[in-house]
Structure formats: C-alpha cells, structure tokens
VMD Tcl script that draws the C-alpha trace (Angstrom):
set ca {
  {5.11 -17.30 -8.74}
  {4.97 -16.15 -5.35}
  {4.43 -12.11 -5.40}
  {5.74 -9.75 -2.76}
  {3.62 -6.80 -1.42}
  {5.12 -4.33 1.17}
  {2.16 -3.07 3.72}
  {3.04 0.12 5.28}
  {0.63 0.95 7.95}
  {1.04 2.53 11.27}
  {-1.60 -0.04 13.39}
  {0.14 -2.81 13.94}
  {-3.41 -4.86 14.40}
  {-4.19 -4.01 10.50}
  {-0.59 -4.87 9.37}
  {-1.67 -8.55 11.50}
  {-4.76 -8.55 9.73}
  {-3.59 -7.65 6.53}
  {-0.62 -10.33 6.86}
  {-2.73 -13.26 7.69}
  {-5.15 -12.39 5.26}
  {-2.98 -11.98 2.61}
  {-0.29 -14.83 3.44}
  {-3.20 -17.41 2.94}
  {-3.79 -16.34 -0.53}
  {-0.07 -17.23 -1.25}
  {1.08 -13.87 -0.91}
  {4.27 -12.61 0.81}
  {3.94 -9.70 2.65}
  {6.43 -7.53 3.72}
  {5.28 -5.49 6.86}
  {6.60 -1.83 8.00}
  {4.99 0.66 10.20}
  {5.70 4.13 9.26}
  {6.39 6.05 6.17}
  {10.54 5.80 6.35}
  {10.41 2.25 7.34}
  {8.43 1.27 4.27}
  {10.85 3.44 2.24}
  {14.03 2.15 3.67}
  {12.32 -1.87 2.95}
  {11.59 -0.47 -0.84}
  {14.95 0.90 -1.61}
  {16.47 -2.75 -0.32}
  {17.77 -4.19 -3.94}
  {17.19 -7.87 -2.72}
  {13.40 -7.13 -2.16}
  {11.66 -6.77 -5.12}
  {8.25 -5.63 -4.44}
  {5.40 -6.26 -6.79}
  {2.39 -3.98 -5.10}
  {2.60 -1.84 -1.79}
  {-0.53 -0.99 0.30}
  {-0.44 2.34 2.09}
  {-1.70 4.10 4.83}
  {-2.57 7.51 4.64}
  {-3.15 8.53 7.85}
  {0.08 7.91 10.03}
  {2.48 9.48 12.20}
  {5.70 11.28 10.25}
  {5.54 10.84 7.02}
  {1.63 10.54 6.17}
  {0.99 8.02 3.01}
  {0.57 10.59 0.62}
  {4.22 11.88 1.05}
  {5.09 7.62 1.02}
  {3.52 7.93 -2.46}
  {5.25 10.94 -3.54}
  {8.34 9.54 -3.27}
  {7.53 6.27 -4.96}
  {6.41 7.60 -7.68}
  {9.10 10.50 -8.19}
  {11.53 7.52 -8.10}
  {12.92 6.15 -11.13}
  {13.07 2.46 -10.15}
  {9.47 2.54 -8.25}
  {7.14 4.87 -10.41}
  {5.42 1.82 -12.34}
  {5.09 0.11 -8.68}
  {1.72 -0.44 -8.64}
  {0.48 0.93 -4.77}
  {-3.30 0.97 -3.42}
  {-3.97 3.47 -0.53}
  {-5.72 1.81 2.66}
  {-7.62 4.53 5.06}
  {-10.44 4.93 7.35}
  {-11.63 8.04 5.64}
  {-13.58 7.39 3.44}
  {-12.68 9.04 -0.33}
  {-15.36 11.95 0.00}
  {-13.94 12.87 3.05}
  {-11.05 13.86 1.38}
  {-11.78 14.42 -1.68}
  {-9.74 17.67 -2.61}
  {-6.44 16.36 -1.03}
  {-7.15 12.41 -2.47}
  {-7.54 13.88 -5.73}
  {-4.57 15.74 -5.51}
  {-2.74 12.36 -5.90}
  {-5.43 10.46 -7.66}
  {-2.83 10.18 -10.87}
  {-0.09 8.50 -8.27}
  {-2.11 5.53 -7.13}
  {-3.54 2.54 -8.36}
  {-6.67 1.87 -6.45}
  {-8.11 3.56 -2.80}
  {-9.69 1.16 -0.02}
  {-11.85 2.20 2.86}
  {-10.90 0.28 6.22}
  {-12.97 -1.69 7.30}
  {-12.55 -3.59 4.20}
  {-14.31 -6.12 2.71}
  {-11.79 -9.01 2.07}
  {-12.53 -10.26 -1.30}
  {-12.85 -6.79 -2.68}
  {-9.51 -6.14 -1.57}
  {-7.55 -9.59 -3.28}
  {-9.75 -8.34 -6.43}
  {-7.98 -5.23 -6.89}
  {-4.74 -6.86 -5.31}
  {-4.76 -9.76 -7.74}
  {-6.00 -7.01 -11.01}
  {-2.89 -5.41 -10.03}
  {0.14 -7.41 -10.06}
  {-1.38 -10.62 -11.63}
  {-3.30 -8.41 -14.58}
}
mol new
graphics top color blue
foreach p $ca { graphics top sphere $p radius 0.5 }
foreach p [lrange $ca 0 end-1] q [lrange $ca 1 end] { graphics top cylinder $p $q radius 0.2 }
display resetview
C-alpha cells in the first residue's frame, strides 16, 4: 500500500527536500505551499490523504490555523498531522501548547531524516 501525505510548507526548497526524501521511502507526497492551498488539496474527495506535515510559520494562514481547521472538520479530525518548524518547541511553548491536543507529533527543521520516517511510519503504518 502506497500512503499519501500532503506537505504544506511555504519554502519551496523544504517541500523539494521533503519530496525526495520521502518519495524514496515509497511515499507519495502531495506538495502545497500555503495554508489555503493545502486546504483546498485536503478537501479534494479523490485525494485521500493518510498524514499531512505542516508548517507553522508561513505567510496567510500560519499552520496552527491549517490545524484548526483540520481538526474542527468532520471528515479530517482523525487525520493524523505532524507540525514541521524552525522554532524549536520551547520557543513557543505557550502558543504550541495551545494546540498540543490537535497534533500528532512536532519536528524541529533541520531535521534529522530517520527520526522523521519514525514518527511518519508510527503514524499512518501503526
């Protein structure tokens, strides 16, 4: 089984990244590059996506408000999603917690490649 995970980050160099990264492990990925865009890819009935990683930090709609809605939807609120940032969870730790019960998993960018297909794999593969 081939899964599908929707990557919705604003630097197009980390969605590159991300792809190639993940697209070797057998993974399809789905790329958008704002908060609407990954929405609008989401709410597409013929994708069905099994994990999304999220930005926080991005232009618009910031990943947290991406969450919000994910999770306040019906169809999407068991989606498992990971967070992707360069702050690191201190930094933030008052606002992250805020949504800590909405997301699955938080990664620090730069990230360490086999620590993110751990969690990645955890999630949709169990």
């Amino acid at each position: 089984m081939t899964y599908r995970i929707l990557m919705v980050d604003d630097d197009r160099e980390m969605v590159t990244l991300g792809k190639l990264i993940l697209e070797r492990e057998g993974f399809e990925v789905i790329s958008a590059y704002n908060g609407t865009e990954g929405l609008d890819i989401l709410n597409k009935s013929e994708l069905a996506i099994d994990l999304v990683l999220l930005d926080i930090m991005m232009v618009g709609m910031d990943g947290w408000q991406v969450l919000e809605t994910i999770k306040t939807s019906e169809e999407h609120k068991r989606l498992p999603v990971i967070m992707l940032t360069a702050r690191h969870y201190l930094e933030d730790e008052s606002e992250t917690s805020n949504y800590s019960h909405l997301f699955d998993d938080y990664v620090v960018k730069p990230f360490v490649v086999r620590d993110l297909l751990g969690k990645i794999n955890n999630l949709v593969k169990g």
